[in-house]
PADO-776082 format. One line per field, with one value per residue: y, x, z of N, C-alpha, C in turn. Coordinates in steps of 0.001 Angstrom, whole numbers, always signed. Layout:
BEGIN
n.yy = Y/...
n.xx = X/...
n.zz = Z/...
ca.yy = Y/...
ca.xx = X/...
ca.zz = Z/...
c.yy = Y/...
c.xx = X/...
c.zz = Z/...
***
This chain:
BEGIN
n.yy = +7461/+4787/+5191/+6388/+7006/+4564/+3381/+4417/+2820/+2020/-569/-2044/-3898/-6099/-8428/-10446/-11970/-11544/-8530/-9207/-10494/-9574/-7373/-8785/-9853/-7172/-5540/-6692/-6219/-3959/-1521/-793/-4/-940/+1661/+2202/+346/-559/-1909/-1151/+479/+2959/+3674/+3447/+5650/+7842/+6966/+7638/+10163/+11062/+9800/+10389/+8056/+6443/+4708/+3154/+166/-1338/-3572/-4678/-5633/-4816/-3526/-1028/+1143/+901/-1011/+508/+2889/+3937/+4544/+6083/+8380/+8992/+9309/+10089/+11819/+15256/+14897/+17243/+16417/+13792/+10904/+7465/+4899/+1423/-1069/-4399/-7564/-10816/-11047/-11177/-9646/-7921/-5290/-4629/-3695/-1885/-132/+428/+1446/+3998/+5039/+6067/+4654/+3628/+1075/-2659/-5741/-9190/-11163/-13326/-13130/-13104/-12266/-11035/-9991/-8304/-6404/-5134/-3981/-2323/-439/+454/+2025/+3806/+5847/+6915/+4863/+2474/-833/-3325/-6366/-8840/-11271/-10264/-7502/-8232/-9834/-7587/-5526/-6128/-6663/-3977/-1574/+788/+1736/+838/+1776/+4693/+4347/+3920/+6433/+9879/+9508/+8386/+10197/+9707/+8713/+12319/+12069/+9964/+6773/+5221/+2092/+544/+1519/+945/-1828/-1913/-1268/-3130/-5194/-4156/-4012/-6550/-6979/-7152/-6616/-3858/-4710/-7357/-5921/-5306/-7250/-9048/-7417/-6816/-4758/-2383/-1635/+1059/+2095/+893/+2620/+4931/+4655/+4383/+6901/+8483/+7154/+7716/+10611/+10784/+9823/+11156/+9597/+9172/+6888/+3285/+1861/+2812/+3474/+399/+149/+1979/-33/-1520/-1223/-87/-2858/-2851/-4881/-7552/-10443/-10370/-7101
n.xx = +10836/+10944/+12657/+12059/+9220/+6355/+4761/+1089/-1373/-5082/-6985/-9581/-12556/-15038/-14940/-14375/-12420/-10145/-10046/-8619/-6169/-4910/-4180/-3109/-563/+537/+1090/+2762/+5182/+8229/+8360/+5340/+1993/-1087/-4104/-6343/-9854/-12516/-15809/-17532/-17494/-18644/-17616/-14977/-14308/-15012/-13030/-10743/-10491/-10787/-8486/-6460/-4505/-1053/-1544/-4180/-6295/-7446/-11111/-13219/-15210/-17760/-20306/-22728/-20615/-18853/-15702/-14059/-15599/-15167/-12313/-12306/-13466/-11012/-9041/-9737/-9367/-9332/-10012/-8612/-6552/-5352/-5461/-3378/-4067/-4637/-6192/-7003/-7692/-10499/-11328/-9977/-10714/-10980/-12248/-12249/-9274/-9113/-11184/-10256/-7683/-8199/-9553/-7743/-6367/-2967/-2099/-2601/-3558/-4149/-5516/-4695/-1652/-11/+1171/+3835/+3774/+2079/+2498/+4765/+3436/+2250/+4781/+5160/+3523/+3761/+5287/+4706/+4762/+4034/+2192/+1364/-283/+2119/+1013/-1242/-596/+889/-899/-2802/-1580/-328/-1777/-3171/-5020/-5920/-8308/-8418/-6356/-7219/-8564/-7244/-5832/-4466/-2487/+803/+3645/+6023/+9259/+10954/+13500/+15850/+15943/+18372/+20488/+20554/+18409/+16507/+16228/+15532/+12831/+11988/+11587/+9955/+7429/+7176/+6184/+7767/+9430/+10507/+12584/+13325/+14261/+16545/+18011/+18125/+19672/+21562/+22341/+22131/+19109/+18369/+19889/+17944/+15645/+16620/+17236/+14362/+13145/+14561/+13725/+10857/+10861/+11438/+9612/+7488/+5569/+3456/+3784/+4662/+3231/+2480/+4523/+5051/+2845/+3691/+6037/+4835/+3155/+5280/+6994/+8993/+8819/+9154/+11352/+13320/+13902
n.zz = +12199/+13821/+15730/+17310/+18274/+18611/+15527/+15143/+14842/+13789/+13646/+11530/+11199/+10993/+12758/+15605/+15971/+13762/+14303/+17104/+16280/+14245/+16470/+18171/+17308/+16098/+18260/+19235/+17906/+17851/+16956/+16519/+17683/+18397/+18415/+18137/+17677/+15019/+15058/+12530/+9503/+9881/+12859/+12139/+10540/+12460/+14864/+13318/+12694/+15398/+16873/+14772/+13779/+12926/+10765/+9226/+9382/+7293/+6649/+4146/+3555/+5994/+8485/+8302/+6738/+4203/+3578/+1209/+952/+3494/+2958/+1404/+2368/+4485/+3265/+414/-2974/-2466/+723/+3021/+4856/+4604/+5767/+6036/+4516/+4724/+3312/+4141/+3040/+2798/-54/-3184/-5295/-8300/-8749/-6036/-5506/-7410/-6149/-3920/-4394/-6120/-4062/-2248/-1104/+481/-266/-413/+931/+777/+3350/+3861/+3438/+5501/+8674/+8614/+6240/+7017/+8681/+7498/+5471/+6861/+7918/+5884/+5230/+6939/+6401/+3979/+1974/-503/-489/-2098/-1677/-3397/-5361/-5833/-7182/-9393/-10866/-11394/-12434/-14909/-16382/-17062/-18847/-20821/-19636/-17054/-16073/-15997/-13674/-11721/-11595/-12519/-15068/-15452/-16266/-19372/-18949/-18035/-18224/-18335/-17120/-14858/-15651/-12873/-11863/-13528/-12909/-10112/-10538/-12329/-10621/-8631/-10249/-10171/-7970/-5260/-2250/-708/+1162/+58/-2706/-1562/-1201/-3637/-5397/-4085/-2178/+148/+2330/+2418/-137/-1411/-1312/-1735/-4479/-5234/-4533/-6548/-9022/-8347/-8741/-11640/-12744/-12377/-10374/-8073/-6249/-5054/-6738/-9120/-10366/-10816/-12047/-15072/-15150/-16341/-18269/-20437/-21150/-19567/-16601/-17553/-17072/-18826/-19025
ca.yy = +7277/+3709/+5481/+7731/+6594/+3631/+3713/+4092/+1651/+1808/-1895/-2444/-5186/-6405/-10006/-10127/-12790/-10808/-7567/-9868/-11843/-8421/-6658/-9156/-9469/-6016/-5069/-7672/-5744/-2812/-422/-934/-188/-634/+2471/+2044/-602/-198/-3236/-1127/+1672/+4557/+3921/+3609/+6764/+8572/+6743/+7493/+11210/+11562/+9334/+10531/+7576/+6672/+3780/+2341/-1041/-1012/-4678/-3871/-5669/-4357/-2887/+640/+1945/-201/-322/+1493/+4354/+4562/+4705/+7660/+9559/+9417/+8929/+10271/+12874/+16302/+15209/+17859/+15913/+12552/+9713/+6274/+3472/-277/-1874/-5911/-8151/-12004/-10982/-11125/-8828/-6520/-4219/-3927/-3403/-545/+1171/+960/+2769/+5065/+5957/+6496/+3612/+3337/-611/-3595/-7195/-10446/-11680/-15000/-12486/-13444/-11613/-10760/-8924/-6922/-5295/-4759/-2506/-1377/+592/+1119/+3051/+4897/+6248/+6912/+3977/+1739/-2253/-3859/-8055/-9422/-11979/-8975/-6467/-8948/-10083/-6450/-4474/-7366/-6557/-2683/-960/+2517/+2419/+414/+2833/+5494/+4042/+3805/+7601/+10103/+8251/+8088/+10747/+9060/+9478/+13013/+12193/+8498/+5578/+4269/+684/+25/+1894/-581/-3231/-1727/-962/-4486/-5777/-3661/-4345/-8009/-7148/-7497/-5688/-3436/-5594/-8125/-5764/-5204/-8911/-9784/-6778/-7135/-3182/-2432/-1171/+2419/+2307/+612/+3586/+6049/+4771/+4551/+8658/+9031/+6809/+8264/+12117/+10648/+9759/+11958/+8829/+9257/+5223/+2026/+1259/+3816/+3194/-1060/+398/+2163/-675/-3386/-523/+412/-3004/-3184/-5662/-8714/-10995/-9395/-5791
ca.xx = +9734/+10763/+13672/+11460/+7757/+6201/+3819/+331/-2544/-6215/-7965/-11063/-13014/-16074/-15022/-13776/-11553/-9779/-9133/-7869/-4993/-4253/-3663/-1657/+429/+979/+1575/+4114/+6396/+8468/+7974/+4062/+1269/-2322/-4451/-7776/-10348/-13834/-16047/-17732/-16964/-18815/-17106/-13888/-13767/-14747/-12298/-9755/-10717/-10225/-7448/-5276/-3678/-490/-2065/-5646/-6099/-9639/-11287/-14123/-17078/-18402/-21523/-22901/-19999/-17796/-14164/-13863/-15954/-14747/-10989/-12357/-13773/-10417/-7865/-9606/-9012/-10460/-9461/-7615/-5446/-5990/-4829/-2524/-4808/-3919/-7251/-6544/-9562/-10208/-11595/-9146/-11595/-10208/-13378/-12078/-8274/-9258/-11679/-9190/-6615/-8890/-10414/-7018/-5577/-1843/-1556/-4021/-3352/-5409/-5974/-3697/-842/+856/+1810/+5624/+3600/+1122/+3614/+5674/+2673/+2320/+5662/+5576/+2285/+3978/+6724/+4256/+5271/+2559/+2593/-104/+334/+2527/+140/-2409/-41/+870/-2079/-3017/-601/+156/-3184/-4008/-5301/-5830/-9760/-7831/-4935/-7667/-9436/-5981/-5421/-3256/-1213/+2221/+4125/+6962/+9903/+11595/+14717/+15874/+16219/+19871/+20546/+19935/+17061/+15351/+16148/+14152/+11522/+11377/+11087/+8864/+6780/+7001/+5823/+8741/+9041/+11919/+13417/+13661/+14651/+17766/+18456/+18219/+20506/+23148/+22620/+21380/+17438/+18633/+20101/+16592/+14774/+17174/+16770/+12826/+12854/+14965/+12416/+9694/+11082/+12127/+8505/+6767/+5152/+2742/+3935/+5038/+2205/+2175/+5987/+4389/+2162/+4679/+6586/+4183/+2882/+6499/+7757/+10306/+8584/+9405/+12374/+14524/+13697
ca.zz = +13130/+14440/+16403/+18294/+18404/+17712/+14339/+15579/+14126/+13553/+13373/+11554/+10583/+11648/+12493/+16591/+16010/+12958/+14919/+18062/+15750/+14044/+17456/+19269/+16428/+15859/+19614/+19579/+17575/+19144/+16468/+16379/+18793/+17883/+19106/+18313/+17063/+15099/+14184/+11536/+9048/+10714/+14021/+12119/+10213/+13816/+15699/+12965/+12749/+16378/+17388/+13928/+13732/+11696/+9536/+9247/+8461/+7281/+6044/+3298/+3634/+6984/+8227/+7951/+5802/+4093/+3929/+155/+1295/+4510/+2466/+184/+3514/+5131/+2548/-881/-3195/-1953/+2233/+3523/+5567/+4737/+6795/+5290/+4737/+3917/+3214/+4282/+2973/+2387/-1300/-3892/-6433/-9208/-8411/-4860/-5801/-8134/-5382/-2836/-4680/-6268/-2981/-1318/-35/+102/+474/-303/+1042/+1248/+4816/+4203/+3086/+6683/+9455/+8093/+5380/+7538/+9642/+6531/+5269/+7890/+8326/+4296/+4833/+8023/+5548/+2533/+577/-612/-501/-2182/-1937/-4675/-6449/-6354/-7805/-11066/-11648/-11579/-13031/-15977/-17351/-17349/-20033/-20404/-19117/-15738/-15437/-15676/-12529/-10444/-11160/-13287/-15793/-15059/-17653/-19621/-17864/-18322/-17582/-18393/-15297/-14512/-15584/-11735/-11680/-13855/-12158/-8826/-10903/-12364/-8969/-7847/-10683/-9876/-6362/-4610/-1136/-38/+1532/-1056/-3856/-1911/-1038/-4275/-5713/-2749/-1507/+1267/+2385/+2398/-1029/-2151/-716/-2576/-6479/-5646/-4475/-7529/-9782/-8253/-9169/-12710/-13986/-11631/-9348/-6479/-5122/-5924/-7510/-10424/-10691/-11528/-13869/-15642/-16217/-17228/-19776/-21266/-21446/-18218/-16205/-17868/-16737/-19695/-18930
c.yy = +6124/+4251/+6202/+7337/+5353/+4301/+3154/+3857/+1993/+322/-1306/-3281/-5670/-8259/-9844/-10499/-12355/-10059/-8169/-10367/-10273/-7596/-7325/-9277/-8258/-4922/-5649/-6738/-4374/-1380/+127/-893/+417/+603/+2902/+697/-290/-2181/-2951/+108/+3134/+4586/+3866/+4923/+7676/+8430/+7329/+9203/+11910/+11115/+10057/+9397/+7363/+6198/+3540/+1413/-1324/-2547/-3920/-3997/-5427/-3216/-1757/+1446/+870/+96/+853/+2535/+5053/+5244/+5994/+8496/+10052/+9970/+10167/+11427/+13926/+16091/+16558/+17798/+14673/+12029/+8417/+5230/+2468/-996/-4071/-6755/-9899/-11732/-10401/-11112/-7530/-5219/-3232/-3375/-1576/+452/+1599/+2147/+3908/+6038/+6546/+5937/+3345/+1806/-1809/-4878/-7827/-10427/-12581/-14200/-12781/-12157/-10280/-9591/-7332/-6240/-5003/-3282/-1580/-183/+998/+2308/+4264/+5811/+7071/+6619/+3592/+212/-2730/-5245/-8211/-9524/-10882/-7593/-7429/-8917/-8733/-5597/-5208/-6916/-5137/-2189/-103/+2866/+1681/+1834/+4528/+5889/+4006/+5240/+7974/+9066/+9154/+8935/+9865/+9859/+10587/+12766/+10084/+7652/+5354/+2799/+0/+649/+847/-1663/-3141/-1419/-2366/-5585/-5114/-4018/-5914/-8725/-7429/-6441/-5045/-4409/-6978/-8077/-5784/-6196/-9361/-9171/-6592/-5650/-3328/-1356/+65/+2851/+1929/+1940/+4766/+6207/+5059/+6073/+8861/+8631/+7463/+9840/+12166/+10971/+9919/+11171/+9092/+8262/+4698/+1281/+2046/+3253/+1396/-401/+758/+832/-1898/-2133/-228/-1007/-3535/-4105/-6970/-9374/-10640/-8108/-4735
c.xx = +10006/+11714/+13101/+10273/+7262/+4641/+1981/-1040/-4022/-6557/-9340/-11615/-13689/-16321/-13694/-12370/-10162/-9014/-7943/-6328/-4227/-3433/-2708/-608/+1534/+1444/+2695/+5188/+6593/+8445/+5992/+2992/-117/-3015/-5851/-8487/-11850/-14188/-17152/-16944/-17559/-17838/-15534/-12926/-14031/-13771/-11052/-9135/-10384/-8851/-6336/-4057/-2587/-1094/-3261/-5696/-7735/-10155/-12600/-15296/-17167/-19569/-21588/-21841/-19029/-16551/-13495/-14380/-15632/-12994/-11212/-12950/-12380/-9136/-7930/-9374/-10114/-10329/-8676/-6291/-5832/-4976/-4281/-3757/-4025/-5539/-6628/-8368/-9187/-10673/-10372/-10110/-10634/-11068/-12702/-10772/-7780/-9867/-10870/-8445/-7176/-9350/-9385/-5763/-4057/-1195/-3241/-3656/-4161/-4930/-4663/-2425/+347/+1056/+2779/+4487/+2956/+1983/+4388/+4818/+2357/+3405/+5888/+4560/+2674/+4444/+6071/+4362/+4028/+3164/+920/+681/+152/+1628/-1360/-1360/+541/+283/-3182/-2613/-308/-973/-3772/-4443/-5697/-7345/-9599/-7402/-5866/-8468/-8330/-5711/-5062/-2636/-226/+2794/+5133/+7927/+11159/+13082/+15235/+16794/+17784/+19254/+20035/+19236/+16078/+15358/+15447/+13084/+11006/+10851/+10106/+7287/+5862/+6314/+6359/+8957/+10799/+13289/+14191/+14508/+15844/+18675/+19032/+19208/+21534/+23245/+21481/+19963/+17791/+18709/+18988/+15758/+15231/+16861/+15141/+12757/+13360/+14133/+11249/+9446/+11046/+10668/+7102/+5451/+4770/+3580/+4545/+4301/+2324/+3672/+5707/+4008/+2554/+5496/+5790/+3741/+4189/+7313/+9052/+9732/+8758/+10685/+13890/+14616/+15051
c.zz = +14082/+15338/+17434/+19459/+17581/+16864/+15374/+14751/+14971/+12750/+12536/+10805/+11834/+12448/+14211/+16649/+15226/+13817/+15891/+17486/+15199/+15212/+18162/+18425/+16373/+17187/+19701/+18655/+17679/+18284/+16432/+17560/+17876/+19149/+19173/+17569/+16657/+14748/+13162/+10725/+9819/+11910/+13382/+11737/+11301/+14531/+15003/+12904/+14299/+16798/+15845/+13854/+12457/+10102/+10316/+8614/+8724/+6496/+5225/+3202/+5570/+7299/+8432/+7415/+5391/+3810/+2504/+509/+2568/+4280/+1928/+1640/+4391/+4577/+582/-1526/-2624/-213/+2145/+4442/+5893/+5339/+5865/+5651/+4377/+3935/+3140/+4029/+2399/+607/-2027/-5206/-7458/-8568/-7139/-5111/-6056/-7044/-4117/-3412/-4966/-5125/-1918/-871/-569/+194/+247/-259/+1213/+3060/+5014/+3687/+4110/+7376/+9545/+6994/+5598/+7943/+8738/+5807/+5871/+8166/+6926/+4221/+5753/+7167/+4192/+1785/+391/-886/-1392/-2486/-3541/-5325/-7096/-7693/-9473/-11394/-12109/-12850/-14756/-17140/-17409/-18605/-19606/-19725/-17536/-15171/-15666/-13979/-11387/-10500/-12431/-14395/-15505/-15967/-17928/-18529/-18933/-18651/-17541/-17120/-15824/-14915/-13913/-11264/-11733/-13322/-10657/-9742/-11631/-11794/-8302/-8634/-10880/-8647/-5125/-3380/-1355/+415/+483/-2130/-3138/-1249/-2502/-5145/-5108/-2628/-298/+1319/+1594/+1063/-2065/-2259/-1515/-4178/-5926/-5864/-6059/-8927/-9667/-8779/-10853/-13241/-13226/-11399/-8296/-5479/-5934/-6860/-8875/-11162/-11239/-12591/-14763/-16491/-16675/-18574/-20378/-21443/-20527/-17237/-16502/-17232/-17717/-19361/-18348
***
C-alpha cells in the first residue's frame, strides 16, 4: 500500500487540540494522509461509513456515542465489512482495553504513547496487524485468566503444528510488546523476515493478531525471559 497510495485516516476525538496534533503529525508523513475528522462518535461512524477510510483512530470518551460502541458499529463482530480501528485514549483502564478488542479494534494506545508509535499503528492497522501499546499489552496479557481471555475472543487452539525455535523467540517479543520493527532489531533479520514467522505463527495456532498470538504465550509459559 505505501508504494502506491498513501494509508487513509479517520480522526476522532472530541478534544480540538487532540485531532489538530494528530493530523499535522500524520500528514507529515509520506505514506499517511488524514481524510476525515469527527469530534463525536455519531459523526464518526457516518464519516467513516462514507469516506471508507483505511484506519480510524477513534478516542473513547466522547459525546453522543462513545469510542467502544462506535468500534463495535464499525469494526464488531456481525459488520459486514468492517473497517480497522486503533482506539487511542488518555485512560489506561482494563475495562476499556477489553471493550476495544472485543468490539473490534485492531490496536489500542495511550495518548502519551508518542508520535513514532501512532504512525506505527497506524500502518500495522493498514496491513491487518494489530499494535496495542507495550506497557498496556504486559500488563494485560501477564494477567489473563480464562473469564479475560473469554472477553478478548475465541481462545487461541494449542498449536497444531509445533513453532520453530525462532518462532518463539517472535512470539516472546511480541508477547513483551515489542513492535515489528524491534523484533527484528533485536534478532538481526530484517522487517520482512519478522512479518514471515508471524504469518507462519499466526497459521500455526490459528491467530486472528498479535494480540491472541501474546495471549498464547503468557498462558503456555513462552513469554518469560527464558521462554
Amino acid at each position: 500500500m505505501n508504494d502506491r497510495s498513501p494509508i487513509r485516516v479517520l480522526i476522532a476525538d472530541d478534544q480540538d487540540m487532540v485531532r489538530t496534533g494528530f493530523r499535522f503529525f500524520l500528514d507529515a508523513q509520506p505514506d499517511i494522509t488524514v481524510v476525515a475528522e469527527a469530534a463525536d462518535g455519531e459523526t464518526a461512524v457516518r464519516l467513516a461509513r462514507e469516506v471508507r477510510p483505511d484506519v480510524c483512530l477513534l478516542d473513547i470518551r466522547m459525546p453522543k456515542l462513545d469510542g467502544l460502541e462506535a468500534t463495535r458499529l464499525l469494526a464488531g463482530p456481525g459488520v459486514a465489512d468492517p473497517l480497522r480501528v486503533v482506539v487511542v485514549t488518555t485512560f489506561d483502564l482494563d475495562e476499556y482495553v477489553y471493550g476495544a478488542l472485543r468490539g473490534g479494534a485492531c490496536g489500542f494506545l495511550l495518548k502519551d504513547s508518542g508520535p513514532t508509535l501512532l504512525a506505527e499503528a497506524v500502518r500495522a492497522a493498514a496491513v491487518g496487524d494489530s499494535l496495542v501499546s507495550p506497557s498496556v499489552t504486559v500488563r494485560l496479557l501477564k494477567h489473563v485468566t480464562a473469564e479475560k481471555e473469554a472477553a478478548l475472543g475465541p481462545e487461541v487452539p494449542r498449536s497444531q503444528e509445533a513453532l520453530t525455535d525462532r518462532e518463539l523467540d517472535v512470539v516472546r517479543l511480541v508477547a513483551l510488546g515489542h513492535t515489528n520493527a524491534e523484533i527484528a532489531a533485536s534478532m538481526f533479520v530484517s522487517l520482512s523476515t519478522v512479518k514471515t514467522h508471524l504469518g507462519s505463527i499466526q497459521l500455526k495456532l490459528a491467530a486472528r493478531n498479535r494480540v491472541e498470538i501474546a495471549a498464547w504465550a503468557w498462558r503456555t509459559g513462552h513469554a518469560g525471559d527464558g521462554a
